[in-house]
C-alpha positions as CSV (number, residue, x, y, z in Angstrom):
1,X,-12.7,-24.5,-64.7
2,X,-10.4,-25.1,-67.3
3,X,-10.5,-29.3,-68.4
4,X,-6.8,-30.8,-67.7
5,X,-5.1,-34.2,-67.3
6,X,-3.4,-35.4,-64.5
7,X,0.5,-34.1,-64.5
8,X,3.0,-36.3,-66.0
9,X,4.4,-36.9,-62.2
10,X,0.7,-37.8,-61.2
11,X,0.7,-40.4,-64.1
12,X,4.1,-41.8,-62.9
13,X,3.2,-41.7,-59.3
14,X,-0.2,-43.7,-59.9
15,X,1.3,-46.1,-62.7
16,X,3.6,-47.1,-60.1
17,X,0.8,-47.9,-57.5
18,X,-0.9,-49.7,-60.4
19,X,2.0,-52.1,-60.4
20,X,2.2,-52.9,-56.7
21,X,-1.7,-53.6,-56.8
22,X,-1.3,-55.9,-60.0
23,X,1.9,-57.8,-58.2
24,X,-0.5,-58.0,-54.8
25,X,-3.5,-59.0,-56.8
26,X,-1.4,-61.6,-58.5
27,X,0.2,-62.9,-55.1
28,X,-3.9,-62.8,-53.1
29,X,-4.9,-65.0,-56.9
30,X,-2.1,-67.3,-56.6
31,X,-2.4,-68.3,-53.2
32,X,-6.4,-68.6,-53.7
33,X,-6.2,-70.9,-56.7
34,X,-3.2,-73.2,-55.3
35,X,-4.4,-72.7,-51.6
36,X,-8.0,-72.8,-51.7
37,X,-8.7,-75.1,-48.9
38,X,-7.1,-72.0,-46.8
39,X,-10.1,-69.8,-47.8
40,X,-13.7,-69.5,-47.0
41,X,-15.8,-69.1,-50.2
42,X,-18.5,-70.4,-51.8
43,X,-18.3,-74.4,-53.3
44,X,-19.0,-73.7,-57.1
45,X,-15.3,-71.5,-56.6
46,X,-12.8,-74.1,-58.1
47,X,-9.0,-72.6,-58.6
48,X,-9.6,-72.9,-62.2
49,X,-12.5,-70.1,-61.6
50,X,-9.9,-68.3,-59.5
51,X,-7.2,-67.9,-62.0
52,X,-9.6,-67.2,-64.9
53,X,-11.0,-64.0,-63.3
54,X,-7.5,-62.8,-62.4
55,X,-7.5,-62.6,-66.1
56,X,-10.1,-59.1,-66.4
57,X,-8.5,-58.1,-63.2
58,X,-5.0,-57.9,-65.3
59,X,-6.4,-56.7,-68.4
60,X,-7.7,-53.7,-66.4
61,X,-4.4,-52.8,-64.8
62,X,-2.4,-53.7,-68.1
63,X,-5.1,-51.2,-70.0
64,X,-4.5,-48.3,-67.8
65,X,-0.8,-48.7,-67.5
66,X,-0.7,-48.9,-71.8
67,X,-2.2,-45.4,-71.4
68,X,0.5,-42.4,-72.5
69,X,-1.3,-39.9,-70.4
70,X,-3.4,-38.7,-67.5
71,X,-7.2,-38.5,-69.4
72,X,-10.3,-39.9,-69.1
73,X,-9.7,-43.3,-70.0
74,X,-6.5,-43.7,-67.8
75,X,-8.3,-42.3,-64.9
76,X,-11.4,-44.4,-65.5
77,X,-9.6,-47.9,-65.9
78,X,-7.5,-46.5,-62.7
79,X,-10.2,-46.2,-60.8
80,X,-11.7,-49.5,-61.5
81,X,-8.7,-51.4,-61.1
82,X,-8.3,-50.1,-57.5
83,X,-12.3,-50.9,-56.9
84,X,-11.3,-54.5,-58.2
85,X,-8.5,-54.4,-55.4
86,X,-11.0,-53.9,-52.8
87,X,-12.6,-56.9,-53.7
88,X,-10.8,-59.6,-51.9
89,X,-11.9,-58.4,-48.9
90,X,-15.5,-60.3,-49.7
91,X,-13.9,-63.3,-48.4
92,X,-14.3,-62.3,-45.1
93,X,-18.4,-62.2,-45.9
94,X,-17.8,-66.2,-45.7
95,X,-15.7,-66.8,-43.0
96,X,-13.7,-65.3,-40.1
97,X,-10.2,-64.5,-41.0
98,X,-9.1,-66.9,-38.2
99,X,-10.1,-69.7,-40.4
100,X,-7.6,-68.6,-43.0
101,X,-3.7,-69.0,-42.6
102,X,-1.7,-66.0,-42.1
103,X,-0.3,-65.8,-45.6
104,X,-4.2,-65.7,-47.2
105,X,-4.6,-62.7,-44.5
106,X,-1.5,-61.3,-46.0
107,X,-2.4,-61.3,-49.4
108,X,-5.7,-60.2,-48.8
109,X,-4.5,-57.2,-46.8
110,X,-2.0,-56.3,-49.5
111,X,-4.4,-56.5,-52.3
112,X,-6.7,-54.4,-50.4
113,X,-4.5,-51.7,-48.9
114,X,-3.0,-51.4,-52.7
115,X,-6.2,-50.9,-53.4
116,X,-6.4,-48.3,-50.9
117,X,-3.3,-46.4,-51.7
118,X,-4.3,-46.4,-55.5
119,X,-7.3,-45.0,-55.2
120,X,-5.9,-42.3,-52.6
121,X,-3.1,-40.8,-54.8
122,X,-5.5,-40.9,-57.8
123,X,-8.2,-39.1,-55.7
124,X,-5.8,-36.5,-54.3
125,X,-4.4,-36.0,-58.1
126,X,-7.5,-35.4,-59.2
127,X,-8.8,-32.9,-56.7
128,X,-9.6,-29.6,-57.9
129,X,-9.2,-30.9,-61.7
130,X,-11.4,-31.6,-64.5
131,X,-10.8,-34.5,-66.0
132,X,-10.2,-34.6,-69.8
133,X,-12.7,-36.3,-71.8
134,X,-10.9,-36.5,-74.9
């Protein structure tokens, strides 16, 4: 099989669905650092912690989006960024989501179905393709 890159409309399709996740990650951040009481985590968590490591979250998204094309390294930092938006779902490994307000659900759910949605249109762009290396 002959090694491509995604299509220019794949490119603008997922780059698109990188922004939503990076404006629902920002939103599920925000509302964890200046709401924090509203979510069950672990003590050490301060909202200091929380907006730090929105920080690699961003640089991720910002990284893939800077890419001109479809290659490897968009694709890779693609990927991980929507793996990253999967991860506010650990909050509900501390705590029902009845003990959270229904605008933490919200952001959570957001985060996580960008997450979703990302990593479905890059899959399905990807499928029967090689991905270049170069």
């Amino acid at each position: 099989m002959r090694t491509t890159s995604l299509s220019d409309r794949a490119v603008l399709i997922v780059k698109r669905l990188i922004v939503v996740g990076l404006i629902a990650s920002l939103a599920h951040f925000a509302d964890n650092a200046f709401e924090i009481g509203h979510y069950p985590e672990p003590s050490w968590i301060t909202p200091d912690i929380v907006l730090l490591s929105f920080i690699p979250v961003a640089f991720v998204a910002i990284a893939a989006l800077l890419r001109r094309n479809g290659d490897f390294v968009f694709v890779t930092l693609t990927a991980i960024f929507g793996a990253l938006l999967l991860t506010g779902l650990a909050h509900y490994a501390y705590g029902s989501p009845m003990r959270m307000n229904g605008l933490s659900n919200f952001t959570i759910a957001f985060e996580a179905l960008s997450g979703v949605a990302l990593l479905g249109a890059l899959f399905r762009s990807l499928s029967g393709k090689k991905v270049d290396k170069t």
